[in-house]
N, C-alpha and C positions, 0 to 999 in steps of 0.2 A: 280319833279323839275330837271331841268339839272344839279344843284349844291345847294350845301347847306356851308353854313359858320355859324362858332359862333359868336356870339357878344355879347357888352356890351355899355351898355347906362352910359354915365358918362358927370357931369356938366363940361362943357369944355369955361373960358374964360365966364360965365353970360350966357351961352348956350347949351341945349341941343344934346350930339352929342353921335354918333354912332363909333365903332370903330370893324375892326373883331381881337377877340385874335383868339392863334392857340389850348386852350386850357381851363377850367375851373376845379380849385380843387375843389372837392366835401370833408369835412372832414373824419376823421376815423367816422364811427357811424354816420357822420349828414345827412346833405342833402344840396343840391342848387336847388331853386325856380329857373324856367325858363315863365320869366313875359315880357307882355310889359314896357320897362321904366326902365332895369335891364339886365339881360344876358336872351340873347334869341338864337334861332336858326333862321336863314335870309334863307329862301329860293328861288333859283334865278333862272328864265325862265321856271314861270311855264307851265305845259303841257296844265293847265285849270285852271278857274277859281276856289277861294277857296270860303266853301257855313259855313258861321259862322255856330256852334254847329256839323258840322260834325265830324269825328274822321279820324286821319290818322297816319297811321305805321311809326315810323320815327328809324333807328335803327343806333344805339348809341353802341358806341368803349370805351371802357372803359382800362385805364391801367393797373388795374390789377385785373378784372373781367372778362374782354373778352367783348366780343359782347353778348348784347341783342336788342330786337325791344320793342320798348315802345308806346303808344297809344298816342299821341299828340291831344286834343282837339282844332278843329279850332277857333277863336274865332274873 
């Protein structure tokens, strides 16, 4: 993808809407689910099309973990 942004699905006004934050807290110890319909990652101008069930590297900045790459399932 030429770019990537975060987002988040929130009932806006009786309506489903999208929005990009610049960020998502994960707790100490927990976790954040990255689902359609919730925070997701938006990826934008892609190179090719995307084939459900594939798998793709997507690597993720963490603040105070650093960078790793994570396996994102297409879906």
């Amino acid at each position: 993808a030429k770019a990537t942004e975060l987002h988040a699905t929130q009932m806006k006004d009786g309506t489903m809407a999208m929005r990009q934050v610049q960020s998502m807290d994960i707790p100490a110890d927990g976790e954040l689910k990255l689902k359609p319909g919730g925070y997701h990652i938006m990826l934008i101008g892609l190179n090719r099309p995307l084939v459900a069930g594939e798998t793709l590297p997507i690597k993720m900045k963490f603040e105070m973990a650093g960078e790793t790459t994570i396996n994102a399932k297409v879906k």
